[in-house]
C-alpha positions as a printed NumPy array, in Angstrom:
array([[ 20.812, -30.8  ,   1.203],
       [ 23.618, -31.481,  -1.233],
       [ 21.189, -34.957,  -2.72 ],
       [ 18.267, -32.623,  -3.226],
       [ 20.556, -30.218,  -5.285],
       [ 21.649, -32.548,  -7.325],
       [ 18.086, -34.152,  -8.104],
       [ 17.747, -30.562,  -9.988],
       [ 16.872, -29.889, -13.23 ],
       [ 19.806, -28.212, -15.115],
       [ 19.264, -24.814, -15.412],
       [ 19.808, -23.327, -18.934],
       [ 18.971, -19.409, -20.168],
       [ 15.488, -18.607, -19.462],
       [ 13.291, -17.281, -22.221],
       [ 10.751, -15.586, -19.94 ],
       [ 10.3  , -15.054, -16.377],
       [  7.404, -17.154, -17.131],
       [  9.1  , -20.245, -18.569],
       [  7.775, -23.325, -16.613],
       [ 11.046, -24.715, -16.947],
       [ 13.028, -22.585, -15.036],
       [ 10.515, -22.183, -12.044],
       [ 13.103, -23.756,  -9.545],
       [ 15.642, -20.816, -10.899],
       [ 13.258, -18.492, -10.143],
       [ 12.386, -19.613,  -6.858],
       [ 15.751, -19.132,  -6.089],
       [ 16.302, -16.171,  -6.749],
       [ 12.893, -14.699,  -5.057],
       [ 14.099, -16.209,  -1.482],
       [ 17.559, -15.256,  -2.566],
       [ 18.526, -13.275,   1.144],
       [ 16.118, -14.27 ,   3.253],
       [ 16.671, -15.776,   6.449],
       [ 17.939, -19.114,   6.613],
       [ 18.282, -18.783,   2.643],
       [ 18.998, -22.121,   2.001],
       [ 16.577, -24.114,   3.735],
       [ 13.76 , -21.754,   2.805],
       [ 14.801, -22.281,  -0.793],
       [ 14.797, -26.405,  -0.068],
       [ 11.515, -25.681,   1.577],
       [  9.805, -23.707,  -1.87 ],
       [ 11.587, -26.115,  -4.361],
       [ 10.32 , -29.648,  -2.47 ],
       [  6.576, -28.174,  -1.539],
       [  5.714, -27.794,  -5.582],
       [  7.583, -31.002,  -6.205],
       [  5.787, -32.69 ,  -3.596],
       [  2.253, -31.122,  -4.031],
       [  2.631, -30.634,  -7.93 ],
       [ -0.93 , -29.104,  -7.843],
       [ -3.781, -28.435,  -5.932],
       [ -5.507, -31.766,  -6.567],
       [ -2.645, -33.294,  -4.518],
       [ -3.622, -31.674,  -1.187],
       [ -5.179, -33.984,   1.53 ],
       [ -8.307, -32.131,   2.183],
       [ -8.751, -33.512,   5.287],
       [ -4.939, -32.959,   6.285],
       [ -5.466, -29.185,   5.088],
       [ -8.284, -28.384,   7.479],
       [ -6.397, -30.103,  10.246],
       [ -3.528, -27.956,   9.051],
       [ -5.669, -24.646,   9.29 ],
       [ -6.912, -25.524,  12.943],
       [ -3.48 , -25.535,  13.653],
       [ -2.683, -22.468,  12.013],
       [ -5.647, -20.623,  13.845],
       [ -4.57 , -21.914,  17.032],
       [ -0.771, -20.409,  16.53 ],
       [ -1.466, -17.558,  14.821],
       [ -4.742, -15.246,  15.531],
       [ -4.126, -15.283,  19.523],
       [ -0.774, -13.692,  18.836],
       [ -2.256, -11.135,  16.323],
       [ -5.319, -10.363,  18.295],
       [ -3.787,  -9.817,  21.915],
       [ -1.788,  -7.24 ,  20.035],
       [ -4.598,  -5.335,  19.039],
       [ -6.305,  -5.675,  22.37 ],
       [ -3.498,  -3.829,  23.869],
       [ -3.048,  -0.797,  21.3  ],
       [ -7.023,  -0.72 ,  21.56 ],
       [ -7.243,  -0.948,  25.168],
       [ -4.735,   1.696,  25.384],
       [ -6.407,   4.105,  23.194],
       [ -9.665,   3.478,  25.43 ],
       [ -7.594,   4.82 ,  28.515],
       [ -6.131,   7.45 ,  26.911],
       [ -9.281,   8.817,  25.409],
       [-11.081,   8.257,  29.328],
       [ -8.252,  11.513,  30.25 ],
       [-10.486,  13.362,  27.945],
       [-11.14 ,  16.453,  29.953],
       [-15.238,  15.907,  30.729],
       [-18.022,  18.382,  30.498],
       [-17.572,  20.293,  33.609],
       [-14.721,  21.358,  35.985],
       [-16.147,  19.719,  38.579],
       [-16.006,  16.138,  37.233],
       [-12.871,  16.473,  35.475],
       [-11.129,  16.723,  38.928],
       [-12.897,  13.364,  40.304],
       [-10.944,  10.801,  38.112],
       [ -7.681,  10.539,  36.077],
       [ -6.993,  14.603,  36.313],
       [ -4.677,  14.674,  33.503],
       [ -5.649,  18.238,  32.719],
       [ -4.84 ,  19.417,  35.793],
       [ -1.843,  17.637,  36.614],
       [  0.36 ,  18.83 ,  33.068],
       [ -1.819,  22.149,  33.45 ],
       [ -3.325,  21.381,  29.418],
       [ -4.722,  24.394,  28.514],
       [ -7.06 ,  24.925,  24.993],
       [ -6.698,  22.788,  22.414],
       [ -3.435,  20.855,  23.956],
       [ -5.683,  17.735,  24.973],
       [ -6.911,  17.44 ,  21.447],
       [ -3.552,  17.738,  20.277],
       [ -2.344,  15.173,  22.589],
       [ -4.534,  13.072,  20.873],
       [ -3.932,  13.938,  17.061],
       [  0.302,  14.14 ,  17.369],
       [ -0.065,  10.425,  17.968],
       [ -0.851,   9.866,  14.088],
       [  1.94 ,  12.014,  13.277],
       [  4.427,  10.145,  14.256],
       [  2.65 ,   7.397,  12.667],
       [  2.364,   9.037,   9.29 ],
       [  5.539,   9.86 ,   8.807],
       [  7.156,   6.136,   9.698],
       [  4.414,   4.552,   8.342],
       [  6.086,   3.69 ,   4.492],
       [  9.732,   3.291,   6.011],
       [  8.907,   1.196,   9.107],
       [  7.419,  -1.055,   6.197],
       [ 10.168,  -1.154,   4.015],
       [ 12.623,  -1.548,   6.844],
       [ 10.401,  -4.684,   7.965],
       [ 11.139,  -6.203,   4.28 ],
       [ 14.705,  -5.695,   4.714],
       [ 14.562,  -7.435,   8.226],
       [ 15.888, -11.104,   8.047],
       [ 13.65 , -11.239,  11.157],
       [ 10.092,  -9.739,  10.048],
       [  8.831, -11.094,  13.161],
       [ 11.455, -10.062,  15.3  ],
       [ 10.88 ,  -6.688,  13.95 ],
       [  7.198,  -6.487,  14.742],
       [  8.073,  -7.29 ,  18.164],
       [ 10.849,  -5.134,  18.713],
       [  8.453,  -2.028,  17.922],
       [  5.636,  -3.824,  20.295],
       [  8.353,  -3.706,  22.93 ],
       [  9.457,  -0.632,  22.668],
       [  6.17 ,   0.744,  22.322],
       [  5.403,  -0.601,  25.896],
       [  8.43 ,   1.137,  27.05 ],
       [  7.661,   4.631,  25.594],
       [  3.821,   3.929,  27.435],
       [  5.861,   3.66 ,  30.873],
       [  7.957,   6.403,  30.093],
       [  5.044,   8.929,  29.687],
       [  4.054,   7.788,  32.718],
       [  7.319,  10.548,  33.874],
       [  5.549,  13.315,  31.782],
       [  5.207,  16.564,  33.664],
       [  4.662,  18.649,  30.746],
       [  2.967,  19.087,  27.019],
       [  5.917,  19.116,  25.332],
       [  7.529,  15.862,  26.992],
       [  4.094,  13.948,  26.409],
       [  3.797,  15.031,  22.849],
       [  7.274,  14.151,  22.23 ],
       [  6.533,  10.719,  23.683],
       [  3.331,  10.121,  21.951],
       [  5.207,  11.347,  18.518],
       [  7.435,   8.533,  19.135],
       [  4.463,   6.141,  19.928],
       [  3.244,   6.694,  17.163],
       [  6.229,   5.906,  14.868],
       [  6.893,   2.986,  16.606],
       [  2.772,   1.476,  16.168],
       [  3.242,   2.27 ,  12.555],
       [  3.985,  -1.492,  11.883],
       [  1.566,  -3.301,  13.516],
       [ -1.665,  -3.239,  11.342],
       [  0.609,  -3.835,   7.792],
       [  2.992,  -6.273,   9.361],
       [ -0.542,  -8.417,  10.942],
       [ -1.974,  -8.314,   6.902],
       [  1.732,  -9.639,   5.628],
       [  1.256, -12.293,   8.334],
       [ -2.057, -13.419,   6.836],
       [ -1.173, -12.932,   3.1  ],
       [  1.921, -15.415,   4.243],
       [ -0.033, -18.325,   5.57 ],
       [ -3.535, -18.495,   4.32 ],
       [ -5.266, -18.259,   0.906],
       [ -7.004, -15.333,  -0.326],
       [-10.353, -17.034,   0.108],
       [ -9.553, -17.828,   3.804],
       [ -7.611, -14.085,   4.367],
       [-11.191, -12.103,   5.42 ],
       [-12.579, -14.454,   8.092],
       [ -8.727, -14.461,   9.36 ],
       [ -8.558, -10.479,   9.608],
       [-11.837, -10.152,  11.177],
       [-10.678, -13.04 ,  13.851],
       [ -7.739, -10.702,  14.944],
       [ -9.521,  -7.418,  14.09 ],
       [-12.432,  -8.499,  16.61 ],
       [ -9.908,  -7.643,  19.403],
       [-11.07 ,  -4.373,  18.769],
       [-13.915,  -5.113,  20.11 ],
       [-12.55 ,  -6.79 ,  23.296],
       [ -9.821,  -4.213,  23.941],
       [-13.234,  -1.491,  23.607],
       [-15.08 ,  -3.334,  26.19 ],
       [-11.614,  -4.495,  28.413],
       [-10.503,  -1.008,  28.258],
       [-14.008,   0.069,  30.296],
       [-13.03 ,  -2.413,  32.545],
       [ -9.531,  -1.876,  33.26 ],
       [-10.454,   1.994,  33.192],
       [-13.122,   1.492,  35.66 ],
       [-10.677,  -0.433,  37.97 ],
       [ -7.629,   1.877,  37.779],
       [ -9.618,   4.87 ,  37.693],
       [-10.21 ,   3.62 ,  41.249],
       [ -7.058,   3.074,  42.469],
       [ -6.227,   5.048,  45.636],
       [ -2.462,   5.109,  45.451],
       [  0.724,   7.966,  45.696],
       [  0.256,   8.341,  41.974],
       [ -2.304,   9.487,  40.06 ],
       [ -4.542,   7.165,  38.365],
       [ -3.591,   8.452,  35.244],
       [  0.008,   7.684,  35.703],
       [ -0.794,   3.901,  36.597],
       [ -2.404,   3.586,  33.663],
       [  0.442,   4.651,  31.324],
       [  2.819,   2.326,  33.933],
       [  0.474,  -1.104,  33.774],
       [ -0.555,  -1.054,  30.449],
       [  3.088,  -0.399,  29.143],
       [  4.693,  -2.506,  31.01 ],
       [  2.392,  -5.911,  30.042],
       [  2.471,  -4.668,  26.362],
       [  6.556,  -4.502,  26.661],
       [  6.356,  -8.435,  27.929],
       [  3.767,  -9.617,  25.125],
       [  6.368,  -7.793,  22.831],
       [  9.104, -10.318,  24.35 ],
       [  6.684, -13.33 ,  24.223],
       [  6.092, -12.256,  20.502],
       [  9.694, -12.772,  19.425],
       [  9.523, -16.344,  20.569],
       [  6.234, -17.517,  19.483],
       [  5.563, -15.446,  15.81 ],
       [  7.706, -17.365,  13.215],
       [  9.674, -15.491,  10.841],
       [  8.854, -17.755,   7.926],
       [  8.005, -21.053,   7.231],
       [ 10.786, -22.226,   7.762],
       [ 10.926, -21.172,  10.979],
       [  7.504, -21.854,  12.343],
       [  7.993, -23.715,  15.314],
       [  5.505, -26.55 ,  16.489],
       [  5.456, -27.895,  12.88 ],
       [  6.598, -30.943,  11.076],
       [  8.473, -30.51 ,   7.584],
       [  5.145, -32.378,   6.124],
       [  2.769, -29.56 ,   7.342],
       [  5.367, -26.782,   6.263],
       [  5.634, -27.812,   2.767],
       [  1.555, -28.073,   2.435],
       [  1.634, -24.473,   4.308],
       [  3.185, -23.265,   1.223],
       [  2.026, -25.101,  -1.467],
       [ -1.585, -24.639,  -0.88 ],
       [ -0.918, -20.641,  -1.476],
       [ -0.269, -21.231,  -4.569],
       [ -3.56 , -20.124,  -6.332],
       [ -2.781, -16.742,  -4.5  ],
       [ -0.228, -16.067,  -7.554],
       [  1.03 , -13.097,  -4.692],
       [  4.156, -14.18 ,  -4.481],
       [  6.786, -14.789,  -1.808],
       [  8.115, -12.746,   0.745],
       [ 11.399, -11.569,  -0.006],
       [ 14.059,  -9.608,   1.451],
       [ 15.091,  -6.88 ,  -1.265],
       [ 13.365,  -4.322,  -2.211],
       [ 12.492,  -3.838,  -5.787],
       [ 11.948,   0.092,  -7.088],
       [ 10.389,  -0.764,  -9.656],
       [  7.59 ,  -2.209,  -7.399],
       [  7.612,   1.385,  -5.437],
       [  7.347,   2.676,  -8.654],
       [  4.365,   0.563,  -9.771],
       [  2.857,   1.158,  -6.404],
       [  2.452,   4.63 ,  -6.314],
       [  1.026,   4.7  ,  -9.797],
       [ -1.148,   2.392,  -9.453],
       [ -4.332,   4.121,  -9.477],
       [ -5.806,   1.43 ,  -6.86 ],
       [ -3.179,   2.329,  -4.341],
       [ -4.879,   5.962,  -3.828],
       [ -8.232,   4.269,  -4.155],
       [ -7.272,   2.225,  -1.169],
       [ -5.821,   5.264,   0.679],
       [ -8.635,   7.172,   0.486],
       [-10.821,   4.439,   1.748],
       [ -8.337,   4.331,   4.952],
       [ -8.965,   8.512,   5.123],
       [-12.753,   7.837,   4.918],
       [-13.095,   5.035,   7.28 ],
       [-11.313,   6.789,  10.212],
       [-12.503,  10.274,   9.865],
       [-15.666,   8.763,  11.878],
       [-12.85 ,   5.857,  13.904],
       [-10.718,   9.45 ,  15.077],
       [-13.843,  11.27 ,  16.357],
       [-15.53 ,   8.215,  17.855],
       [-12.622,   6.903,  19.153],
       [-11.709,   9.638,  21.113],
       [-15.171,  11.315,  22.032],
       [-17.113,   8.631,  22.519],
       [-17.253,   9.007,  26.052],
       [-17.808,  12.736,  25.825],
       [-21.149,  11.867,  23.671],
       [-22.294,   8.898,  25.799],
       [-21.606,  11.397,  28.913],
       [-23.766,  13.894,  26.981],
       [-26.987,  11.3  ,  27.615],
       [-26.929,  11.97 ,  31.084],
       [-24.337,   9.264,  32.674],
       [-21.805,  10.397,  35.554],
       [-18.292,   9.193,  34.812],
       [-17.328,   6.031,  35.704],
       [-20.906,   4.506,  34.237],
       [-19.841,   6.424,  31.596],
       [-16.465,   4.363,  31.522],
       [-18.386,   1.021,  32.06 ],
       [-20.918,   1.924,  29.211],
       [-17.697,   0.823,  26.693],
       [-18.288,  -2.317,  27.626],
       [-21.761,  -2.803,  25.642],
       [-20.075,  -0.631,  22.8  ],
       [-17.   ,  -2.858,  22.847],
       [-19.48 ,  -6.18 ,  22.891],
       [-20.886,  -4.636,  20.418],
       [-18.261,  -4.136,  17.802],
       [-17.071,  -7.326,  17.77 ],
       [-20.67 ,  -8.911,  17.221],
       [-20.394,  -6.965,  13.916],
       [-16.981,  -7.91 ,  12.855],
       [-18.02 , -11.463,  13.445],
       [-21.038, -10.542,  11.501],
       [-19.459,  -9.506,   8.719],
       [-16.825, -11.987,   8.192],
       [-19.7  , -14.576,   8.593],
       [-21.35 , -12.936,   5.595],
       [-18.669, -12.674,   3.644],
       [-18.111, -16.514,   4.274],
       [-20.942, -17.728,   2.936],
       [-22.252, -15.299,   0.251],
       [-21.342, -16.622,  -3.23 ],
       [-17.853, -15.542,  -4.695],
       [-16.55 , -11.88 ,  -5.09 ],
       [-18.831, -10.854,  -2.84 ],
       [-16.47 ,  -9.056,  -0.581],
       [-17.383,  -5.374,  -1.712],
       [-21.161,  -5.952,  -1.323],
       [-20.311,  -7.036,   2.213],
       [-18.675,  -3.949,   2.859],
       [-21.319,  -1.815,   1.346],
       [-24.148,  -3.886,   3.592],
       [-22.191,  -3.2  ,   6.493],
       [-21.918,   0.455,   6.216],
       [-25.519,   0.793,   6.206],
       [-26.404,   0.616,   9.54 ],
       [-23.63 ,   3.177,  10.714],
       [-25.349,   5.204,   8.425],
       [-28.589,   4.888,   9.936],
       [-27.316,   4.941,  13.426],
       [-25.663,   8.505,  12.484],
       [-28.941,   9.816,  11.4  ],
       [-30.985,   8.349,  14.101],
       [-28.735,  10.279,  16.558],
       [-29.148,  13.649,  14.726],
       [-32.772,  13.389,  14.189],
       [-33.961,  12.177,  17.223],
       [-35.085,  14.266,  20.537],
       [-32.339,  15.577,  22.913],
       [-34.175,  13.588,  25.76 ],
       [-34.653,  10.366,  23.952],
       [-31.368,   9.029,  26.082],
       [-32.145,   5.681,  25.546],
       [-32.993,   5.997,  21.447],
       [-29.649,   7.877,  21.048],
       [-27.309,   5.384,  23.008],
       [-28.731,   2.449,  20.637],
       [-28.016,   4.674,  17.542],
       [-24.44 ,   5.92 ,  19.175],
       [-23.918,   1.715,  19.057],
       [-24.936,   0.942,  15.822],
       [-22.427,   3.419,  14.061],
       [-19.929,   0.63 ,  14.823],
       [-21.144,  -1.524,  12.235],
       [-18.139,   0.588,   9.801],
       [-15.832,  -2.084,  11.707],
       [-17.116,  -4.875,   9.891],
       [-16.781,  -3.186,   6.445],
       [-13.219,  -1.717,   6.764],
       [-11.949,  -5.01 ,   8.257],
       [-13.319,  -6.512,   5.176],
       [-11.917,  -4.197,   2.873],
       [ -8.645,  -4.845,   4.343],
       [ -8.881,  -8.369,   2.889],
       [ -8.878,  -6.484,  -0.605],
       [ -5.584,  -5.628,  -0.232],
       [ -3.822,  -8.743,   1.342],
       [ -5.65 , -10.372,  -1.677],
       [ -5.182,  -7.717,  -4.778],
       [ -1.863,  -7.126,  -4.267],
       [  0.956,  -8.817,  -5.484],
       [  4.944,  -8.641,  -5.121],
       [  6.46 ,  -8.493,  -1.77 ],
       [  7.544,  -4.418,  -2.198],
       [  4.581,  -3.261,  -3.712],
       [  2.292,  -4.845,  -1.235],
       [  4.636,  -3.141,   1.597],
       [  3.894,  -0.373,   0.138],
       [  0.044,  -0.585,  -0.563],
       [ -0.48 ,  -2.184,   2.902],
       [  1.451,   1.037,   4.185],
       [ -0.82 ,   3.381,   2.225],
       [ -4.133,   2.314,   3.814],
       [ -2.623,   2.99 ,   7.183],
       [ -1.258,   6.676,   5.869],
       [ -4.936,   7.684,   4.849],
       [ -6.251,   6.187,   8.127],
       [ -3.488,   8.437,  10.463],
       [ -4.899,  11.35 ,   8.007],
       [ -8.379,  10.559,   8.999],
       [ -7.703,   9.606,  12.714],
       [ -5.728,  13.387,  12.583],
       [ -8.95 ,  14.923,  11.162],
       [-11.789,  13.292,  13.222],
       [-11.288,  15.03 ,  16.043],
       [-11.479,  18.271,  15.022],
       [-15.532,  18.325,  13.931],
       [-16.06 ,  17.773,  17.54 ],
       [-16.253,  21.165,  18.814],
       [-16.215,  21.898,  22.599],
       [-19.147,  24.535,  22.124],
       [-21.702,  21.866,  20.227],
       [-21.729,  19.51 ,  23.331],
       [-22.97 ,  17.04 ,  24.319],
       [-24.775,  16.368,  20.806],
       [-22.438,  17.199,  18.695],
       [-23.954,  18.061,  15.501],
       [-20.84 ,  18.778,  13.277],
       [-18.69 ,  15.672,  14.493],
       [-21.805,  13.102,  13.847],
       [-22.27 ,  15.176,  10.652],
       [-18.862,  14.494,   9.636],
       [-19.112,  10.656,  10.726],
       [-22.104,  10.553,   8.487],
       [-20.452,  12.009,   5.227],
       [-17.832,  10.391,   5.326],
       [-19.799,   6.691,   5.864],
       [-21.576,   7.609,   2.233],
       [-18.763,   8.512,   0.792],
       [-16.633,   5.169,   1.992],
       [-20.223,   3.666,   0.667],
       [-20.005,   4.828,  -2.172],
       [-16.083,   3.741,  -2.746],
       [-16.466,   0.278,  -2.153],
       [-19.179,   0.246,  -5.305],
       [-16.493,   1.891,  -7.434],
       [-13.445,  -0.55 ,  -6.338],
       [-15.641,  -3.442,  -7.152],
       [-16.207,  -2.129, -10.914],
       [-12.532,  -1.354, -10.888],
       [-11.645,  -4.573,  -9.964],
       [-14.072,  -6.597, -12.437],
       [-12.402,  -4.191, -15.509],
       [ -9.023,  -5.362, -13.991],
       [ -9.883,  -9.07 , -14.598],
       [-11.097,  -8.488, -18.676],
       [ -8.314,  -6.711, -19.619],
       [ -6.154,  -9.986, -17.555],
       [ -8.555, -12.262, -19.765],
       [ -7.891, -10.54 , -22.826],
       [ -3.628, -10.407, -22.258],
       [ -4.352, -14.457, -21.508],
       [ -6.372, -14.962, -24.936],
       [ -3.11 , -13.161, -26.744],
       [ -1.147, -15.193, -24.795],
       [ -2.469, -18.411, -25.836],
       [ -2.523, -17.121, -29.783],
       [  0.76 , -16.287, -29.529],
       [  1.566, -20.166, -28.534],
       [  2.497, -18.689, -24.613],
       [  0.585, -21.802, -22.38 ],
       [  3.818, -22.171, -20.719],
       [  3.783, -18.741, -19.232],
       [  0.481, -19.304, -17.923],
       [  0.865, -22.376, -16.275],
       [  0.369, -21.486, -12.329],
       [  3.495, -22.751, -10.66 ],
       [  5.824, -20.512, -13.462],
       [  4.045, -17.464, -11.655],
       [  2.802, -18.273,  -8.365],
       [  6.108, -18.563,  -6.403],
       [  7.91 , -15.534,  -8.433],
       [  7.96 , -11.711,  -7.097],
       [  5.765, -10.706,  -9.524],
       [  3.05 ,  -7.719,  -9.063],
       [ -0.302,  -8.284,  -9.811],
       [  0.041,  -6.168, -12.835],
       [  2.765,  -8.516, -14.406],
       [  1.263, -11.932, -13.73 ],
       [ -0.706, -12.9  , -16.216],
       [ -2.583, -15.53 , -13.924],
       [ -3.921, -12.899, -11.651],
       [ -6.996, -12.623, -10.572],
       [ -8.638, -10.011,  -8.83 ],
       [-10.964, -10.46 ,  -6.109],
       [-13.887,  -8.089,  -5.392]])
């Protein structure tokens, strides 16, 4: 440690923040409090001396290290999502069901905290409240973790615990209370998954790696008919309901455990890795000129955040996209009942739907992978097509054309693929470590808006067709279609003006300040780099 110091240029009063010869000072002071500070720091400082640029990365060792990557990381992120998903599938098969009589065959929820009106629907809105309002502080308080991984799994854990507790409920008001909590406590996951992926993979290789975790949607969809079929059939001193809340939490509370040991912090810290493979883990992000994760939190990066005009833009795509994810998601089986199914084929038709979704996520990020560059947003917008059509194929058709409306009911989950995708937009637009906390955080505050809203264009009266909530799935799908055309032209008059500040930069005699390594390792946002690029 003390040689490599010493092998250091001497640092003398930078000019610019820019200055290619003061990079290593400004490494410095971007890891400056982060766990294990000084090795990190070795770590940054020897990966651009070692790989000076791109052209010096092994190809062949790079897709080996990738593989590897893959193997360590997406498992971890994905069973995660299985089990929030999964969950919501149970919690949403409580749903009180068309008549009296069936509602008292399986789960009984209703009956057992004696819900009355609208308290089931609440039950299922309060949830995002408690997101909503931890959602930007839960992300700040991850940055000023020394442990961001530890920190993700604390919340998994005790989100597992709070599942078992409301297994005690007897009440409304102690279930709300819990699922408040729940919700506060979930806040993390989705931002903290897309800081994962911004940490170890290039923006090119970001989308296929959020649909690869994101597909657990799908699996959690289609595991959550199957674990609600089983349960649902359990004939023990509880009721079924209550076994749910009690299994479900209690495995989610051990993954949180086996999280802590397997997720690295940094780096640094990523077990199962030689020194070799960590300094080509970092190097190779350079071109993502997003900076490093650090542990303080800059204002003036909150600042930028909230006025950048692109933040809203992204938080009313995450309104948009989940107006139709909070009605589907929780009526789904209400409509699919509707067709004419009793209730536990009902519960076992979420398996096709499940199936389903992740055939379109894997769709999607196989489209995006192999149509030409800055194609992301057209992706998007081709995704969001058939949800379209699948909304107005169930309005239109006949009220006895079961089999017509189920297909149509399925392919309104193509709006997976696109918002998945569009999450790659931010990981990849956004740079400096507190503003993308807080743009990552923003997404998720306009989806808990939307997940609050969906529910309530599904009135109890319009059943089992629904009208009004399909109506409002289908508005809102045009509308998010219509957004992604409008961040793509926002994001291509991003990248002139960028050209034009380069062109004065180079008239001015700046080619220092543009060189990639004085910017690609500093906490700059993508507003003050001068080498950044948007992708679209």
């Amino acid at each position: 440690m003390e040689g490599k110091k010493e092998t250091l240029p001497e640092v003398v009063e930078p000019q610019s923040v820019y200055d290619v010869q003061h990079i290593e000072e400004n490494l410095k002071v971007s890891v400056a409090g982060k766990i294990n500070q000084g090795e990190d720091s070795e770590l940054y400082l020897e990966a651009i001396q070692r790989y000076p640029n791109d052209e010096a990365i092994d190809k062949d060792a790079e897709k080996r290290l990738k593989r590897k990557l893959d193997i360590h990381l997406i498992p971890l992120l994905g069973i995660c999502y299985f089990f929030y998903v999964c969950w919501s599938c149970q919690f949403r098969s409580f749903r009180p069901q068309l008549t009296p009589s069936v509602s008292n065959t399986i789960f009984g929820i209703k009956e057992d905290l004696n819900l009355v009106g609208t308290e089931y629907s609440w039950l299922s809105s309060i949830f995002y409240f408690g997101w909503l309002v931890w959602a930007i502080p839960s992300n700040l308080l991850m940055q000023r973790s020394r442990r961001m991984a530890w920190y993700l799994a604390f919340n998994i854990f005790m989100w597992g615990v709070l599942l078992m507790c409301q297994a005690a409920s007897q009440n409304f008001d102690a279930l709300a209370a819990l699922r408040v909590l729940s919700g506060a406590f979930e806040a993390i996951a989705d931002p903290a998954f897309m800081v994962v992926v911004s940490t170890y993979y290039t923006r090119a290789e970001q989308p296929w790696r959020i649909s690869a975790y994101y597909l657990w949607n799908g699996i959690g969809v289609a595991g959550g008919g199957l674990i609600g079929y089983g349960i649902g059939n359990i004939k023990g001193a509880l009721q079924s309901w209550r076994y749910e809340f009690l299994i479900i939490g209690a495995v989610c509370s051990a993954w949180g455990i086996a999280l802590a040991l397997l997720l690295p912090n940094s780096p640094a810290t990523f077990w199962g890795f030689n020194r070799d493979e960590k300094l080509m883990m970092i190097a190779r992000l350079r071109s993502n000129q997003t900076g490093i994760e650090g542990q303080k939190i800059k204002w003036e990066q909150v600042k930028e955040a909230y006025l950048d005009y692109k933040t809203w833009l992204f938080t009313i795509l995450g309104f948009l996209a989940n107006i139709p994810n909070g009605g589907i998601s929780n009526f789904s089986t209400l409509v699919i009942q509707g067709l004419g199914f009793d209730t536990l084929n009902t519960t076992l038709l979420g398996i096709p739907q499940g199936v389903i979704v992740v055939i379109w996520i894997v769709l999607g990020g196989y489209a995006n992978e192999h149509m030409p560059k800055n194609s992301r947003t057209l992706v998007c917008a081709l995704f969001m097509v058939p949800t379209i059509a699948g909304a107005l194929g169930f309005l239109l058709a006949p009220d006895n054309a079961y089999v017509g409306r189920l297909i149509c009911f399925y392919l309104t989950g193509s709006y997976q693929a696109s918002f998945v995708i569009s999450l790659s937009l931010i990981t990849s637009n956004t740079g400096g470590q507190s503003k993308k906390m807080i743009v990552s955080g923003m997404i998720w505050f306009g989806a808990c808006v939307g997940n609050i809203a969906g529910p309530f264009f599904y009135k109890s009266e319009q059943a089992p067709g629904y009208p009004l909530g399909i109506g409002s799935l289908l508005v809102a799908n045009c509308l998010e279609l219509a957004l992604f055309f409008v961040l793509r032209y926002a994001f291509i008059w991003e990248n002139r003006r960028k050209e034009k500040t380069r062109d004065e930069l180079r008239e001015r005699g700046g080619e220092d300040e543009l060189m990639a390594d004085s910017t690609a390792f500093a906490d700059l946002t993508d507003a003050q780099n001068p080498n950044f690029e948007y992708v679209y």
